[in-house]
Each structure stands twice: as C-alpha cells, then as structure tokens.
C-alpha positions as CSV (number, residue, x, y, z in Angstrom):
1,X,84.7,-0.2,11.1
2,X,84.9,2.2,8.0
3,X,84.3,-0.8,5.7
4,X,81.4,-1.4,7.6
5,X,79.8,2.0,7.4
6,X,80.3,1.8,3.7
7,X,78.6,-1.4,3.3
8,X,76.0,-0.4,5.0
9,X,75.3,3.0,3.6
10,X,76.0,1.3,-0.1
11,X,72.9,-1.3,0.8
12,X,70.6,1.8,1.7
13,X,71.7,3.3,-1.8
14,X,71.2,0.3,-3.7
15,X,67.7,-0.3,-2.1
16,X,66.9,3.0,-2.6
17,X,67.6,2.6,-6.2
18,X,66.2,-0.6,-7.0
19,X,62.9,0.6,-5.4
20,X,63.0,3.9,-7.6
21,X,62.9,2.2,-10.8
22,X,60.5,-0.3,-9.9
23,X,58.2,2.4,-9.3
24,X,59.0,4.1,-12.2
25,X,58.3,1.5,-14.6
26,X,54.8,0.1,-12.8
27,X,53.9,3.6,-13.1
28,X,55.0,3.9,-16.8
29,X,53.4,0.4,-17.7
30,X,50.2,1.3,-16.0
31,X,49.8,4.7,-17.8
32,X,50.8,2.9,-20.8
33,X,48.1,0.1,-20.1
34,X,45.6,2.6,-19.2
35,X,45.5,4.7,-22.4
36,X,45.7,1.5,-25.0
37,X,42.3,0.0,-24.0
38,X,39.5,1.6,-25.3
39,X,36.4,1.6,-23.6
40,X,33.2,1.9,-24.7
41,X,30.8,3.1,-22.4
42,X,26.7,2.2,-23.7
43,X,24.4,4.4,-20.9
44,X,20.7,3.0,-21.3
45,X,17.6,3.8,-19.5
46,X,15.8,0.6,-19.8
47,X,12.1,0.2,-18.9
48,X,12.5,-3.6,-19.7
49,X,12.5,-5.2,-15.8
50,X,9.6,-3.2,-14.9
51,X,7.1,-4.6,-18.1
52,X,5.2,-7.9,-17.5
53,X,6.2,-10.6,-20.0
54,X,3.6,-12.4,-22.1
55,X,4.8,-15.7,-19.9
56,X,4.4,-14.1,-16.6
57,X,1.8,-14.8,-13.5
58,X,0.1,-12.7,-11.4
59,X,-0.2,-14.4,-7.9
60,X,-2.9,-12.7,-5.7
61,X,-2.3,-13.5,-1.9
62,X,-4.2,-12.0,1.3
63,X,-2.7,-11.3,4.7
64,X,-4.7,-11.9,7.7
65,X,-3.8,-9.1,9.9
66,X,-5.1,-10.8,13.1
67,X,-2.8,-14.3,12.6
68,X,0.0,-13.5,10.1
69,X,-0.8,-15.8,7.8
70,X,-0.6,-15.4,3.8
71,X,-2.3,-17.1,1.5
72,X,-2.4,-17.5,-2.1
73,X,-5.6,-16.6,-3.4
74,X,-5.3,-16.9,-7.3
75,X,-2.8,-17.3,-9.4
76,X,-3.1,-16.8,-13.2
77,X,-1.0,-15.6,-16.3
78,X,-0.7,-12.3,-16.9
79,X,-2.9,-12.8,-20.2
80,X,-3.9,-9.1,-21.4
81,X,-1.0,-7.7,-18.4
82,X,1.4,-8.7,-20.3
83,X,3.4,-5.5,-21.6
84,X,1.7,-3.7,-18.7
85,X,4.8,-1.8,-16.6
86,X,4.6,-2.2,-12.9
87,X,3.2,0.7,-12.0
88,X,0.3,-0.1,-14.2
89,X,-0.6,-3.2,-12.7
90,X,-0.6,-1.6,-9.5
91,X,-3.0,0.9,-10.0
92,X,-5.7,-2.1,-11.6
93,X,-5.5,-4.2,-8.4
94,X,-5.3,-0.7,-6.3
95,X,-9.1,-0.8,-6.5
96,X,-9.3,-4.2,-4.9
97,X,-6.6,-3.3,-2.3
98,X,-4.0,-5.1,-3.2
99,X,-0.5,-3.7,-3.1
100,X,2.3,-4.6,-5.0
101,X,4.9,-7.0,-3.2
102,X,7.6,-7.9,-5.4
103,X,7.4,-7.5,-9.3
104,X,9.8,-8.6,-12.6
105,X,8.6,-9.7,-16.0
106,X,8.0,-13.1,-14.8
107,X,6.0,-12.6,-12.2
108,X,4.4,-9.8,-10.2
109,X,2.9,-10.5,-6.3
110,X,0.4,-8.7,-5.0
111,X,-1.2,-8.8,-0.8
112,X,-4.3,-7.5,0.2
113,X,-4.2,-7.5,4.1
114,X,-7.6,-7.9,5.8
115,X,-7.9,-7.3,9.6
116,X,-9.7,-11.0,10.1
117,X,-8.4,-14.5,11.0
118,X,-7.7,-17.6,8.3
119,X,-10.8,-18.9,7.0
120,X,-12.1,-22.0,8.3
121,X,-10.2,-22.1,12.2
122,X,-11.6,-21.9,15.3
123,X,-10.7,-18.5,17.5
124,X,-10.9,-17.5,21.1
125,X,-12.3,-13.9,21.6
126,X,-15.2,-11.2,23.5
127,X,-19.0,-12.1,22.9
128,X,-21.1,-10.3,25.6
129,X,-18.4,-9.3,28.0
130,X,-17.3,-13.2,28.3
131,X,-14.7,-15.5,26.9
132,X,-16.3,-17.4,23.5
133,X,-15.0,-19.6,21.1
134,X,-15.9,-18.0,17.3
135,X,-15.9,-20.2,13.8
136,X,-14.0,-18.4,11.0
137,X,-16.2,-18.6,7.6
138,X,-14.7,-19.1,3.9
139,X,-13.9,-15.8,3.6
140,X,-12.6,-15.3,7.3
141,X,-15.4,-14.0,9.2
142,X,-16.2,-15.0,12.5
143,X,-19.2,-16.4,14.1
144,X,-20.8,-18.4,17.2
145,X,-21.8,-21.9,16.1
146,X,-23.4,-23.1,18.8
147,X,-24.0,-20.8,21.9
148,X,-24.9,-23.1,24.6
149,X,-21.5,-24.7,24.0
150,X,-19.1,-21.7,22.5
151,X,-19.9,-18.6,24.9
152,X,-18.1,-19.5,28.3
153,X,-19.0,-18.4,31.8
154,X,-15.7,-16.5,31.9
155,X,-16.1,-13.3,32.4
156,X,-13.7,-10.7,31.0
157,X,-13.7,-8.4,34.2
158,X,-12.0,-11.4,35.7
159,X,-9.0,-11.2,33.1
160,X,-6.0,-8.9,33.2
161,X,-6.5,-5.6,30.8
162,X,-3.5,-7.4,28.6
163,X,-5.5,-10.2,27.7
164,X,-8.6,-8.4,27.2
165,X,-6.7,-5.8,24.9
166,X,-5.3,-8.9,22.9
167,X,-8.6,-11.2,22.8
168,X,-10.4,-7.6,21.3
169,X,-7.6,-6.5,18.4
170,X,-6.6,-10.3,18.1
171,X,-3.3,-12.6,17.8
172,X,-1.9,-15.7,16.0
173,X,-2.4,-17.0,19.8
174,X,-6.2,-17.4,19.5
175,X,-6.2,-18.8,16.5
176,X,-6.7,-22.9,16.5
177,X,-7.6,-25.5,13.8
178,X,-9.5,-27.4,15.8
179,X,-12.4,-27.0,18.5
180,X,-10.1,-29.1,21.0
181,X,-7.0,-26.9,20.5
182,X,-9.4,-23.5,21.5
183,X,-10.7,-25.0,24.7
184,X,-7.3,-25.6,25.4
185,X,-6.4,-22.2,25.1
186,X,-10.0,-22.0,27.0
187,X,-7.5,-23.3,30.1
188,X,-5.6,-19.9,30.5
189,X,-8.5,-18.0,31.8
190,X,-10.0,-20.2,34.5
C-alpha cells in the first residue's frame, strides 16, 4: 500500500514540475518574442476617402415618398467635383434638396424625396369627396384625364376612416401602371 501512496504522490510531483517549467519558458519565450520585434506605428489623419476623384460620378436619384420608389434621375462625372470633399458636395446639391446617401471617391449618391407618386402611373385617390382615378405627369404630379370616366360615384363617407386616411396621405397600394390595374383596385370600395 505504501508503494502505492508513493507512486502516486511522485506522479503529482512530476506533473507539477513538468507543468512549472513549461510555463516558465512560454513565458520567457514570449517576453523574449515580444521585445525583439520592433514596431513601427504610422498615425495619419487622412482626408483622402472623403475627396471626389477626377474618375468619379455623381448619381442623382429621387424618392417618391407616396410609393417608395427611387429613381435615378441623372447620372454624370464629377467633372469640376472632382477634389470636392464630401461635405462640399453636400452643401451644392443642399439647395436642390438633395441629401447625401452614400459617398467615396468613386462615386457619391445623392436622394431628393418628393411627397408625389412615380411619374407616368395611374393612382387611386379623393377628388370631390369621391373615389377618382388620377394620371401621374413626367414630373409626378397628378391629374384627372377624363372626368366622365375617372371620378367614381363612390363616395368617401361610405369608406372606413382607414382608407380614407390612406387614399389622402397616399401608398404604394394605389399606385398602378395601367388604367385596368386602378379599376381593379376600383373593386375594394364597392
């Protein structure tokens, strides 16, 4: 039994003792690693991402606020932009409001949101307390094209305050390419 005990303290001993000086020399070899590199730290405060490159665009796009959708609206080099900073740019098409989306030297994007439709669709709103189907314009605004046919006898006191809230602010809902696909959506209210 006493040959046992010894054994078995004599293993602790020797583990003990291996694991000391394996932690004694990866300690000394990191140390010693450490302090025979020599680093060279550069700090910089570069203005380089934010300046427009004399190969970079400017895309132009406009949000209608009433459907979602964005569209490009021009898209040109930056021609005398170029070694404009971001900032810069910004305030020129501030005027115009646009407002910067997403800038580097190759390219800077810039939305102007308007609270109107896409251009050219056919939309289902309020003319004269009744349902109507409007036209959007080139340049998104709406109008009646033909009255006899567009203005329904739906009345909006017939409609839940929901719907009339939504056919006055607007929604991607009411928007439709075609004449066909608004009296469709014409269907909802009768």
């Amino acid at each position: 039994m006493d040959i046992r005990k010894f054994r078995t303290a004599s293993l602790v001993v020797l583990t003990i003792l291996v694991f000391g000086i394996s932690y004694y020399i990866c300690v000394n070899k990191i140390q010693d690693y450490d302090s025979t590199k020599n680093y060279n730290f550069v700090k910089t405060n570069s203005n380089v991402d934010n300046i427009m490159s004399k190969n970079g665009n400017i895309i132009l796009k406009i949000k209608y606020a009433k459907s979602g959708a964005v569209q490009i609206q021009e898209e040109k080099s930056a021609g005398n932009l170029a070694g404009k900073t971001k900032s810069q740019i910004e305030n020129i098409y501030k005027g115009r409001g646009y407002k910067m989306y997403s800038f580097n030297p190759l390219e800077a994007v810039m939305i102007k949101e308007v609270d109107k439709y896409e251009p050219n669709k056919y939309v289902v709103g309020i003319k004269d307390g009744a349902v109507a189907i409007y036209k959007t314009d080139a340049d998104g605004s709406m109008f009646i094209e033909d009255s006899s046919r567009d203005i329904t006898d739906i009345k909006i006191n017939r409609l839940k305050p929901k719907d009339i809230e939504m056919l006055t602010k607007g929604d991607k809902y009411f928007q439709c390419d075609t004449l066909n696909d608004a009296e469709a959506r014409l269907e909802d209210y009768e």
